[in-house]
ROFIRO-493411 format. One record per residue (C-alpha): x, y, z; residue in three letters; residue number from 0. Coordinates in nm, 3 decimals. Each point is the difference from the previous one (the first is absolute). Example, Ala and Ser with C-alpha at 12.3 -4.5 7.8 and 13.67 -1.06 7.14 Angstrom:
<gunus>
+---------+---------+---------+-----+-----+
|       x |       y |       z |   r |   k |
+---------+---------+---------+-----+-----+
|   1.230 |  -0.450 |   0.780 | ALA |   0 |
|   0.137 |   0.344 |  -0.066 | SER |   1 |
+---------+---------+---------+-----+-----+
</gunus>
This chain:
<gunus>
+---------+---------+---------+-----+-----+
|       x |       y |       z |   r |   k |
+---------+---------+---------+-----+-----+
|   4.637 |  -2.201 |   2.362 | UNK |   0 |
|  -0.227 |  -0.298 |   0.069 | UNK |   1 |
|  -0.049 |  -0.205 |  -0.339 | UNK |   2 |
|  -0.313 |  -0.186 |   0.189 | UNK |   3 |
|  -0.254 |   0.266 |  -0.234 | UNK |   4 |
|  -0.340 |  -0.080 |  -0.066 | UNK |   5 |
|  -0.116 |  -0.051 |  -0.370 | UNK |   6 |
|  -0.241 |   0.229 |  -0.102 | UNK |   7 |
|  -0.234 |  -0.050 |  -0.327 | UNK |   8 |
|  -0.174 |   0.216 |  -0.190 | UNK |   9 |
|  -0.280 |  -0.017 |  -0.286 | UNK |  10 |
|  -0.097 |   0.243 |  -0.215 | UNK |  11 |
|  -0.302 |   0.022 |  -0.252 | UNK |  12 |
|  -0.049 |   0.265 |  -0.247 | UNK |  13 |
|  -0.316 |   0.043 |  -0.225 | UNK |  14 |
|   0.015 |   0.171 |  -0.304 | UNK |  15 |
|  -0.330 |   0.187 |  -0.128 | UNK |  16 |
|  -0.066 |   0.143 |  -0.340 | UNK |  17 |
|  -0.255 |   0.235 |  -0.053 | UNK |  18 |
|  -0.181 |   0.106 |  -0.296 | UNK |  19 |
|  -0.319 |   0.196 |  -0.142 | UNK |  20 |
|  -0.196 |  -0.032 |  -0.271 | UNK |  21 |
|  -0.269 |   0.222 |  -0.149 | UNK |  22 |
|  -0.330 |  -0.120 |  -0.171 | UNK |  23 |
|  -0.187 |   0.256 |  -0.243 | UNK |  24 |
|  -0.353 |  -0.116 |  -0.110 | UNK |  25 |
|  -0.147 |   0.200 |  -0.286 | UNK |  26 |
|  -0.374 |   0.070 |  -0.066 | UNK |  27 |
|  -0.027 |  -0.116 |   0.330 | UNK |  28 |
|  -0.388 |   0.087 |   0.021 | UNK |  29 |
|  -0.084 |  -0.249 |  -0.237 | UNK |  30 |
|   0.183 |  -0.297 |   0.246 | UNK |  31 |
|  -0.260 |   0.071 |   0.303 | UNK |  32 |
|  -0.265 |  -0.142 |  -0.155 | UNK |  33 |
|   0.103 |  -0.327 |   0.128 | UNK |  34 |
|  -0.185 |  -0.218 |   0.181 | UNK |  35 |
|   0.125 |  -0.150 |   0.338 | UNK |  36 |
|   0.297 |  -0.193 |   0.000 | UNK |  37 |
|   0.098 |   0.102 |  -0.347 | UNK |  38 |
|   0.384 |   0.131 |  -0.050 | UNK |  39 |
|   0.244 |   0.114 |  -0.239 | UNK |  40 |
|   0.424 |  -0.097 |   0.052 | UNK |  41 |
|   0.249 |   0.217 |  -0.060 | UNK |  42 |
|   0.292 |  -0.066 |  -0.188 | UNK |  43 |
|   0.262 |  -0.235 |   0.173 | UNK |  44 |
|   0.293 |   0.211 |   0.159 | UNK |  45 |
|   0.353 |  -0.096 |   0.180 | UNK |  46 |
|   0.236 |   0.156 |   0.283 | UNK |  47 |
|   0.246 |   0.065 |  -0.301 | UNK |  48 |
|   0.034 |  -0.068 |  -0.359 | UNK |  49 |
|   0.212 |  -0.315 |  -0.035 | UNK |  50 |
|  -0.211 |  -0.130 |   0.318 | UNK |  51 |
|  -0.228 |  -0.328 |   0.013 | UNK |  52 |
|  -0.241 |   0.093 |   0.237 | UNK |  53 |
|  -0.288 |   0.064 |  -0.123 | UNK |  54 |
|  -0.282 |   0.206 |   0.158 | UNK |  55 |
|  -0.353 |   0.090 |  -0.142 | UNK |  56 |
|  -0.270 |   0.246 |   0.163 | UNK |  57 |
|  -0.377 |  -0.062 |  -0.031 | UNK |  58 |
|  -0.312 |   0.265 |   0.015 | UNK |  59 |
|  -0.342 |  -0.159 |   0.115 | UNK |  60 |
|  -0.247 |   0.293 |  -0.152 | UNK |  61 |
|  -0.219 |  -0.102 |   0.248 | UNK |  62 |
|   0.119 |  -0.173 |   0.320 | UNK |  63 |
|   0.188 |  -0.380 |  -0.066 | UNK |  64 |
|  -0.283 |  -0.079 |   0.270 | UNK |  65 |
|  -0.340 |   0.111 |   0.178 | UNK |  66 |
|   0.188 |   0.198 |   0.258 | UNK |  67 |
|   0.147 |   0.142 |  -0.277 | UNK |  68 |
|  -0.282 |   0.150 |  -0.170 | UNK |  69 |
|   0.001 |   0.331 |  -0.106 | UNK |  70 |
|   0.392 |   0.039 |   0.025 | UNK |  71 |
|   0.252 |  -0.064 |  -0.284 | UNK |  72 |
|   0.244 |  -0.305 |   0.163 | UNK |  73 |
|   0.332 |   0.053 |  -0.067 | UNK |  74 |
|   0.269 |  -0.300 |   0.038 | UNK |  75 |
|   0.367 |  -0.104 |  -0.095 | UNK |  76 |
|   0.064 |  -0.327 |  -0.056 | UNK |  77 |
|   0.319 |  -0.209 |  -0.099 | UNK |  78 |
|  -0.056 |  -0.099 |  -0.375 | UNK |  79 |
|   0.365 |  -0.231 |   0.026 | UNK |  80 |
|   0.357 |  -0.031 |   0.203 | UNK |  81 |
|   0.264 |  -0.206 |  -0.054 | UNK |  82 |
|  -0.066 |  -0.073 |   0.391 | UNK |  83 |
|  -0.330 |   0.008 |   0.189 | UNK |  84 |
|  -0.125 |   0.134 |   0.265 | UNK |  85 |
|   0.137 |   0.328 |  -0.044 | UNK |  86 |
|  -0.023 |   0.238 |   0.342 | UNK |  87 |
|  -0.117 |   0.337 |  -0.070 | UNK |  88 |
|  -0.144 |   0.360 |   0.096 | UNK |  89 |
|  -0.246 |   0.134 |  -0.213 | UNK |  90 |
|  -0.169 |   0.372 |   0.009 | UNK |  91 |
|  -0.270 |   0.097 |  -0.281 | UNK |  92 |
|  -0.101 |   0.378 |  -0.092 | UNK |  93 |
|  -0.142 |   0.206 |  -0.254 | UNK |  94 |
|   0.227 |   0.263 |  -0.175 | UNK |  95 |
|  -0.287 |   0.331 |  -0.067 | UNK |  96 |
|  -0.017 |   0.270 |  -0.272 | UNK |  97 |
|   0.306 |   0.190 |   0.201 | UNK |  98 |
|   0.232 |  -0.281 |  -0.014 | UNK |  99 |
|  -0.028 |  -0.083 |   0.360 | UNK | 100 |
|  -0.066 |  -0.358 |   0.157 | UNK | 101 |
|  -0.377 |   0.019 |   0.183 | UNK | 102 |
|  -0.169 |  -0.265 |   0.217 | UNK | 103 |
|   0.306 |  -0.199 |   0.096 | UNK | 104 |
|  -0.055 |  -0.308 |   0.192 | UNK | 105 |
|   0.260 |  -0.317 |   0.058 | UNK | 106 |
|   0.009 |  -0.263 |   0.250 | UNK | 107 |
|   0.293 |   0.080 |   0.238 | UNK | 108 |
|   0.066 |  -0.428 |   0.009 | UNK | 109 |
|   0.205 |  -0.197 |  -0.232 | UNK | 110 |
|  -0.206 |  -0.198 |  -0.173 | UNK | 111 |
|   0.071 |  -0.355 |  -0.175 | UNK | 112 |
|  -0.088 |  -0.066 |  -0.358 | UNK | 113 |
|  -0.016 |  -0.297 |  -0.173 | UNK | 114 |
|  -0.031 |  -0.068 |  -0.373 | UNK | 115 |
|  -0.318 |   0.195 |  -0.092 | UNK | 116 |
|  -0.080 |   0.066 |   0.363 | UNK | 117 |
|  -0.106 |   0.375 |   0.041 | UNK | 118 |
|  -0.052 |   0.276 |   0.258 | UNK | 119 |
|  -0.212 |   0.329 |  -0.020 | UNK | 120 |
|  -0.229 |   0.233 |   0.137 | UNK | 121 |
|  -0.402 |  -0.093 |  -0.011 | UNK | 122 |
|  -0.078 |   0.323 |   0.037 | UNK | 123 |
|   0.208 |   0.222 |  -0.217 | UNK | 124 |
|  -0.187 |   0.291 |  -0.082 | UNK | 125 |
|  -0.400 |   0.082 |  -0.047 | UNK | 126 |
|  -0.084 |  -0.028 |  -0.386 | UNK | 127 |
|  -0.263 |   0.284 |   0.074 | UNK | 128 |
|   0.270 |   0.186 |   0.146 | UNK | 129 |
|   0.269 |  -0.029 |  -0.326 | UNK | 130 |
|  -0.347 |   0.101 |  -0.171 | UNK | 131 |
|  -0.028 |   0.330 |   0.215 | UNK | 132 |
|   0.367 |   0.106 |  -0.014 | UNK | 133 |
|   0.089 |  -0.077 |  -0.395 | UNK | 134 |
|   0.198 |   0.290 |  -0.048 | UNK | 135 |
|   0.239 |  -0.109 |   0.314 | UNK | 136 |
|  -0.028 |  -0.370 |  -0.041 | UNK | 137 |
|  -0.046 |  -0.010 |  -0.343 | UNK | 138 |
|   0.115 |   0.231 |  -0.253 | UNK | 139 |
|  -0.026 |  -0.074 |  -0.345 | UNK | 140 |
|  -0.226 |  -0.327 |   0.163 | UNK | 141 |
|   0.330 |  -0.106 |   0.095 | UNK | 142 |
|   0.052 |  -0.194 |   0.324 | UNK | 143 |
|   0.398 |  -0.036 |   0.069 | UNK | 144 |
|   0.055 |  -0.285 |   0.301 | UNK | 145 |
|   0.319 |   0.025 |   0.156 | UNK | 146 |
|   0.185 |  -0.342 |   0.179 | UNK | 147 |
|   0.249 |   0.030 |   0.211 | UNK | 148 |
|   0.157 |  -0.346 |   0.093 | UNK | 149 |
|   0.284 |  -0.109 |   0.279 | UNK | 150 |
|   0.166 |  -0.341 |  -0.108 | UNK | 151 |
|   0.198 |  -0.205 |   0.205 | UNK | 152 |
|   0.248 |  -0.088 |  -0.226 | UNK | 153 |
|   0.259 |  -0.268 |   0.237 | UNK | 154 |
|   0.051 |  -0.054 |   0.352 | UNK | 155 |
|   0.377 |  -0.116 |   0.054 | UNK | 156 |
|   0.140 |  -0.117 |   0.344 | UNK | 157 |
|   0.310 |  -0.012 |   0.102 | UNK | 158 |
|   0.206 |  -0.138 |   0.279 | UNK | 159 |
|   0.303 |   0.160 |   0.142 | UNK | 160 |
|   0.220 |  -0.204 |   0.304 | UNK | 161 |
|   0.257 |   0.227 |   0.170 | UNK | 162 |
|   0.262 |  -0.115 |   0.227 | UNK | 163 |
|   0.006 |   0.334 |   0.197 | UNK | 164 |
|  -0.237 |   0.121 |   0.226 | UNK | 165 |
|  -0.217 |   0.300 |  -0.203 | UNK | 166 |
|   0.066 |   0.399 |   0.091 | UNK | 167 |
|  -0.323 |   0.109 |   0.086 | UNK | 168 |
|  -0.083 |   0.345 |  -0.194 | UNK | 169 |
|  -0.131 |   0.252 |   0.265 | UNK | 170 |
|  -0.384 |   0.112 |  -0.061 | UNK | 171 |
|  -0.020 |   0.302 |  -0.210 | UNK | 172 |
|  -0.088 |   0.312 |   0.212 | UNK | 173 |
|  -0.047 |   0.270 |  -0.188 | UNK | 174 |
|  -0.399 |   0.035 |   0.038 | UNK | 175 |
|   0.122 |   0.000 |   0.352 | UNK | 176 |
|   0.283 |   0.299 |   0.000 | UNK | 177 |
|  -0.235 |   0.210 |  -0.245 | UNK | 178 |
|  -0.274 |  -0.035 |   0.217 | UNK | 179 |
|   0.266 |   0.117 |   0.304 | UNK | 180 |
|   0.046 |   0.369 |  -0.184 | UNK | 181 |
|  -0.301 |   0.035 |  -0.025 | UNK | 182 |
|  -0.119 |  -0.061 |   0.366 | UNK | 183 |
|   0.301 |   0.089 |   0.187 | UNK | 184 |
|   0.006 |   0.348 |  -0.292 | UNK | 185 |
|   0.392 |  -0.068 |  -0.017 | UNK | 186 |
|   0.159 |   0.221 |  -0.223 | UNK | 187 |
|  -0.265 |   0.178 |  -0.171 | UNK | 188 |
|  -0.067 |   0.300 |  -0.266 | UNK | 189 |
|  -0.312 |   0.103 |  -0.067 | UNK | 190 |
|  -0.311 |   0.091 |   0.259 | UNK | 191 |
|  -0.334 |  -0.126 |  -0.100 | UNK | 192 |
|  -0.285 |   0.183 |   0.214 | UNK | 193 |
|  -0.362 |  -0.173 |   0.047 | UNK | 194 |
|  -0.265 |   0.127 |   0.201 | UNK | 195 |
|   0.266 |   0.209 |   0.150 | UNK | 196 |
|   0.217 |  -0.291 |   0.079 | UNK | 197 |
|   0.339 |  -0.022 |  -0.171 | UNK | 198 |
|   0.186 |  -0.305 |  -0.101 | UNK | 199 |
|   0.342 |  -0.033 |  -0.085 | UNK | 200 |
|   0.109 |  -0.168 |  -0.322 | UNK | 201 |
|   0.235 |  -0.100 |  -0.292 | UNK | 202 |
|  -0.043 |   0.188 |  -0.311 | UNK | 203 |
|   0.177 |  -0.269 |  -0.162 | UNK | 204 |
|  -0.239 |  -0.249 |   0.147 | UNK | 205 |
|  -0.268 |   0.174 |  -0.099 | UNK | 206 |
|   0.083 |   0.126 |  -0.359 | UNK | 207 |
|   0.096 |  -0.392 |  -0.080 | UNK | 208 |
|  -0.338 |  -0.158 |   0.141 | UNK | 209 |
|  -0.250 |   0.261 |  -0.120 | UNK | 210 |
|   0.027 |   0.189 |  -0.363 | UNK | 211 |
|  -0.203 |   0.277 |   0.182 | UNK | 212 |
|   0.275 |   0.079 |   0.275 | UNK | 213 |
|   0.245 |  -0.037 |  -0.264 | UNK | 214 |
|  -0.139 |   0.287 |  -0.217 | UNK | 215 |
|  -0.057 |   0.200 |   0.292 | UNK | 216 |
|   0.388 |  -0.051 |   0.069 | UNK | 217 |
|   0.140 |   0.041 |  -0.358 | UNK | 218 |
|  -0.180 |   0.298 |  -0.115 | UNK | 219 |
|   0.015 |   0.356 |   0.090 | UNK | 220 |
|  -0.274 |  -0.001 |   0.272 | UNK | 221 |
|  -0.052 |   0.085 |   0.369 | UNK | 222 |
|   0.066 |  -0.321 |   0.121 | UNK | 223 |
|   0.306 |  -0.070 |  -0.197 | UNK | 224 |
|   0.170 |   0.386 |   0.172 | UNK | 225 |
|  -0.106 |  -0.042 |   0.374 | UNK | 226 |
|  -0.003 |  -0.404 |   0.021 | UNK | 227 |
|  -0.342 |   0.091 |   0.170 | UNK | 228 |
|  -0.358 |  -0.178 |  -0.148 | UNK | 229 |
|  -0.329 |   0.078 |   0.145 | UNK | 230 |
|  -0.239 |  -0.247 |  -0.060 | UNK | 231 |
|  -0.349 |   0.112 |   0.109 | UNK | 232 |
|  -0.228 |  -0.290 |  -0.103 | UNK | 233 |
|   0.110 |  -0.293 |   0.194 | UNK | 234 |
|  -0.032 |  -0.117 |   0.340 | UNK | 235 |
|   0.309 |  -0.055 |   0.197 | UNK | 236 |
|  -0.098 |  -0.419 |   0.016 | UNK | 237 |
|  -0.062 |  -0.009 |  -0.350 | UNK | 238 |
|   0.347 |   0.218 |  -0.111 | UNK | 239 |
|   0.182 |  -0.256 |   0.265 | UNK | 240 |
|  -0.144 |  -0.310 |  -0.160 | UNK | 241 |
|   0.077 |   0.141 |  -0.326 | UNK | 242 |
|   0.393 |   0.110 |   0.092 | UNK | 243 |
|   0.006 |  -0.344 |   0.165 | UNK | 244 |
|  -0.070 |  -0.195 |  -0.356 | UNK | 245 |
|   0.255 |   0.232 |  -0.181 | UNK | 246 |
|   0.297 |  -0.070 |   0.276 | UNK | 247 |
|  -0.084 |  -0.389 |   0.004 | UNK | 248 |
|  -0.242 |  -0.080 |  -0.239 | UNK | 249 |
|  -0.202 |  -0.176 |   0.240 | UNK | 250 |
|  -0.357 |  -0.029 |  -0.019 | UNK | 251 |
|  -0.142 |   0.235 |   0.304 | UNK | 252 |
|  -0.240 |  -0.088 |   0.244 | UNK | 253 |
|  -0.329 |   0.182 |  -0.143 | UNK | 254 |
|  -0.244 |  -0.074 |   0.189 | UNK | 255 |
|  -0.264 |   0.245 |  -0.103 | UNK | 256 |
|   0.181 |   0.238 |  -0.203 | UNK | 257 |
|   0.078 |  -0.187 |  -0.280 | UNK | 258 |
|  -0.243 |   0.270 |  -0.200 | UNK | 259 |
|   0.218 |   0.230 |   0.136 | UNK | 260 |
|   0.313 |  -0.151 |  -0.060 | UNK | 261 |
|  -0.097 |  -0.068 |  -0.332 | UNK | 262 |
|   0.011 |   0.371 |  -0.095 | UNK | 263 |
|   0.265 |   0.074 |   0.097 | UNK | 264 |
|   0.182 |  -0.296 |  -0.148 | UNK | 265 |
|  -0.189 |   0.121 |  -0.344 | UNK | 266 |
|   0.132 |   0.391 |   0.065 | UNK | 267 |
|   0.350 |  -0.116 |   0.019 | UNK | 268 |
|   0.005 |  -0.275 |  -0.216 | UNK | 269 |
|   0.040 |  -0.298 |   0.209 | UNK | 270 |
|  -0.092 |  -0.268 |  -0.253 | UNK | 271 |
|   0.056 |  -0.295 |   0.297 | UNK | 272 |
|  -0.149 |   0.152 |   0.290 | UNK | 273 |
|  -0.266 |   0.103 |  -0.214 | UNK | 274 |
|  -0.093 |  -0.372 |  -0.109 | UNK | 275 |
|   0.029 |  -0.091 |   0.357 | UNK | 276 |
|  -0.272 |   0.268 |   0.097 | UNK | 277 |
|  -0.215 |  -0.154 |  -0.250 | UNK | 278 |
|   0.066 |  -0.345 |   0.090 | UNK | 279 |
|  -0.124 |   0.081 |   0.388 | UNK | 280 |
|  -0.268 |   0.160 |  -0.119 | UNK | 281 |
|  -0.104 |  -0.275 |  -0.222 | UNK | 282 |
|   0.029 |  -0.251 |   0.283 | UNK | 283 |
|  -0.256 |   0.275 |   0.191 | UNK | 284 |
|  -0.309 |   0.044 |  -0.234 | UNK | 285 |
|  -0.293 |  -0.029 |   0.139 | UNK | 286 |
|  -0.387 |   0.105 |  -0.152 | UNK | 287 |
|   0.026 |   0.333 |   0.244 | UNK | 288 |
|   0.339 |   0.083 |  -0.140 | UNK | 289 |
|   0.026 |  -0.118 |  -0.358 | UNK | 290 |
|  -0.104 |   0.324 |  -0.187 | UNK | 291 |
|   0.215 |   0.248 |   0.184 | UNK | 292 |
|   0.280 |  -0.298 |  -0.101 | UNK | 293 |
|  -0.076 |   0.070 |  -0.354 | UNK | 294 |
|   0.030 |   0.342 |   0.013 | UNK | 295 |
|   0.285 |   0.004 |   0.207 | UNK | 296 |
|   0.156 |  -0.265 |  -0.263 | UNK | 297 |
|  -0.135 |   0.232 |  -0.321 | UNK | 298 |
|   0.139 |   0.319 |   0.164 | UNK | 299 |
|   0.351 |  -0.168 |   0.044 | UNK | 300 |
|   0.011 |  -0.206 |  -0.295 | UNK | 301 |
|   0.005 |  -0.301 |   0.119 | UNK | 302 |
|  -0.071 |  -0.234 |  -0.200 | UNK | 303 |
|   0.012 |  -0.309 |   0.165 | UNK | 304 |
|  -0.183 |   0.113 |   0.322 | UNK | 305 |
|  -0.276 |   0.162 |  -0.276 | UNK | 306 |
|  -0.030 |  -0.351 |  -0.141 | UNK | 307 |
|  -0.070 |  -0.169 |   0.310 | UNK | 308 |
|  -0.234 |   0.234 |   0.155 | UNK | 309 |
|  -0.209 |   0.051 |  -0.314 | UNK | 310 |
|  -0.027 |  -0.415 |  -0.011 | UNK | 311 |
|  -0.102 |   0.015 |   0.405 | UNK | 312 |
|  -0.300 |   0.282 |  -0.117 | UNK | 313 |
|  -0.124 |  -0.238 |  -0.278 | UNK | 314 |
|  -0.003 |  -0.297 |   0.246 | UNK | 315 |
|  -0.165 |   0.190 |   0.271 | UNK | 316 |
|  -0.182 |   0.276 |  -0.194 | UNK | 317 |
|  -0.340 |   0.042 |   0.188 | UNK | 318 |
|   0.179 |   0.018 |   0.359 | UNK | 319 |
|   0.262 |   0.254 |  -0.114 | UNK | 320 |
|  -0.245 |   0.236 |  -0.212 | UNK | 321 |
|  -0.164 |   0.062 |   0.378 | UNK | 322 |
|   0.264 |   0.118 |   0.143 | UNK | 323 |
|   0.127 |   0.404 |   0.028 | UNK | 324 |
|   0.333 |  -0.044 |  -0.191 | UNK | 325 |
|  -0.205 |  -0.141 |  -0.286 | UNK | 326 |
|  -0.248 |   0.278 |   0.061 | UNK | 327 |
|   0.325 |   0.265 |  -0.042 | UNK | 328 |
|   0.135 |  -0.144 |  -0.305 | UNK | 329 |
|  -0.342 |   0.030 |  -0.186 | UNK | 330 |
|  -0.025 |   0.379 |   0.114 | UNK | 331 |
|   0.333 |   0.064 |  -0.113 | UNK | 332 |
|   0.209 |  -0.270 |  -0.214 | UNK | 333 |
|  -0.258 |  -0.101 |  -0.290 | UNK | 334 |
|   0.289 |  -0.169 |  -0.242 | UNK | 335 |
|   0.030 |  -0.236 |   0.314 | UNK | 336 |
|  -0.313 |  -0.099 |  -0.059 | UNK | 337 |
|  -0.038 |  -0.050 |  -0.312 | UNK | 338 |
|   0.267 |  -0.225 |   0.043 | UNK | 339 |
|  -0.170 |  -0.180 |   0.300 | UNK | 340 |
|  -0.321 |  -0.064 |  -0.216 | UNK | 341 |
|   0.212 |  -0.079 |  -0.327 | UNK | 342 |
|   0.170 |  -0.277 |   0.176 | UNK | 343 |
|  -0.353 |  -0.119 |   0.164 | UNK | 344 |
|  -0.260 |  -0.002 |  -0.300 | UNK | 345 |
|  -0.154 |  -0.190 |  -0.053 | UNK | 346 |
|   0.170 |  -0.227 |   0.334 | UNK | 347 |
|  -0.318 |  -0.028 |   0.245 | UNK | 348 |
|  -0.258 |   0.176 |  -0.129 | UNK | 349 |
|   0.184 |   0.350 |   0.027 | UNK | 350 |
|  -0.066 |   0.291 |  -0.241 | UNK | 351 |
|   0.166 |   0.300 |  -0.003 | UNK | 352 |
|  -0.273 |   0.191 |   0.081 | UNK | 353 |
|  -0.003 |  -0.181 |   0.322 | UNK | 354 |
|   0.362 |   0.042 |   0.099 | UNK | 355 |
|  -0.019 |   0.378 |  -0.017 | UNK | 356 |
|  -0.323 |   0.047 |   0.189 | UNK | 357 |
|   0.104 |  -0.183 |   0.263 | UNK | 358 |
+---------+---------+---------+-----+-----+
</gunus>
């Protein structure tokens, strides 16, 4: 054996992130809004632990911390002390409601850097008319409960490594790959699922451990579970591909324009991922002739992220989409929709509810 082998170095550099919430409950909260602009009220300060030094504080502007502002509470988290500064961090603020569950979340998907009494936030919050109009899910007991979730980068440690022998190089994963072969090559199959009169060949343990629906149909006492046989009769045989696609490989299908359609059927059989990834097409697709059947497609699905973003593309473009036949259709027939539409709106441009459902 040659002894003429190459050095080879190698660095590594690991990051270690805490993360930590903390919940904020104002009471006789009605009595706070009376602020004027640019007036605020500090929470308590809070740490990542209980023997920690870090210090963090949140602050609530009752009426916008600036003119852009106005109209909104202004929430912000700021660091109040640190044995070490700047401090890296992710930050996400919400709203627990009367049921316990967080509302309105909204973060900034970037670390941010904070200095000594440097602070982040959102301007615009949430509408103070809007708290007003919804007390008994914002506010019950006039109590508003802010929640913080917070991402800390706690130490970054490199190390080097030198090695006299030349590395073994780990072969590339490939089991996406090999699942994604049974399924398109249909090698060594049990069960028959028939769409549109077209059967498929698949793996009922595939199936039942991807999808809690197949798996009930499977472990109970039914049809499916005694012939190996399912029909499914509301699906298109492109959108039941893209879906058995996601559940061999869990890759995000090409959608094109059935993401509505994919998103059902990711909702019917419980396909938390693929479902997000409908919604996040179809987010990246609104448009003013489009955006209301979005919202009922997102409200019929429960989606709540694609719901969020559509109803905040109708407020921004409310005039243009109120013209259109979707909007028309969920007037006629989804009136809870909106109300919400015209709660989120008044008194934003002008718009009365009166308006939004005549037009």
């Amino acid at each position: 054996m040659s002894g003429d082998l190459a050095a080879e170095s190698r660095g590594y550099t690991q990051i270690t992130v805490k993360r930590f919430s903390y919940r904020w409950i104002i009471s006789n909260f009605s009595f706070c809004l009376e602020g004027n602009l640019g007036n605020h009220i500090e929470s308590p300060t809070f740490s990542p632990g209980a023997t920690d030094e870090q210090k963090w504080i949140m602050k609530l502007y009752l009426n916008g911390n600036n003119e852009e502002g106005r109209g909104y509470l202004s929430v912000f988290l700021a660091l109040h002390s640190s044995p070490k500064s700047p401090v890296w961090a992710k930050v996400q603020f919400g709203i627990i409601n009367a049921k316990g569950e967080e509302f309105r979340i909204m973060n900034n998907h970037s670390v941010l850097r904070f200095n000594l009494n440097d602070g982040w936030g959102i301007v615009k919050f949430i509408r103070r008319d809007f708290l007003f109009s919804t007390p008994c899910l914002l506010l019950p007991d006039d109590k508003l409960t802010l929640c913080c979730e917070v991402s800390v980068v706690e130490d970054c440690i490199s190390i080097s490594e030198q090695n006299m022998q030349p590395g073994i190089d780990i072969p590339r994963c490939t089991l996406v790959d090999d699942l994604g072969e049974l399924w398109e090559n249909s090698r060594f199959t049990d069960c028959c699922l028939v769409v549109a009169g077209q059967e498929f060949r698949a793996h009922k343990a595939i199936l039942a451990a991807r999808s809690p629906v197949f798996r009930a149909m499977f472990e109970h006492d039914m049809e499916e579970s005694r012939t190996n046989r399912i029909e499914i009769h509301d699906l298109k045989p492109e959108v039941f591909k893209a879906m058995m696609n996601f559940i061999y490989t869990g890759k995000e299908p090409v959608l094109h324009s059935m993401a509505d359609a994919v998103l059902a059927a990711a909702d019917k059989y419980c396909l938390e991922r693929l479902k997000v990834m409908c919604e996040s097409a179809l987010c990246r697709d609104l448009s003013v002739e489009n955006a209301a059947h979005t919202l009922l497609l997102a409200d019929l699905h429960s989606s709540v992220q694609l719901k969020s973003q559509a109803m905040d593309f109708i407020t921004a473009h409310a005039s243009e989409v109120f013209q259109t036949s979707s909007w028309k259709t969920v007037v006629h027939s989804y009136p809870h929709l909106v109300v919400e539409v015209c709660t989120s709106l008044f008194p934003a441009n002008g718009l009365f509810l009166e308006q939004c459902s005549n037009a």
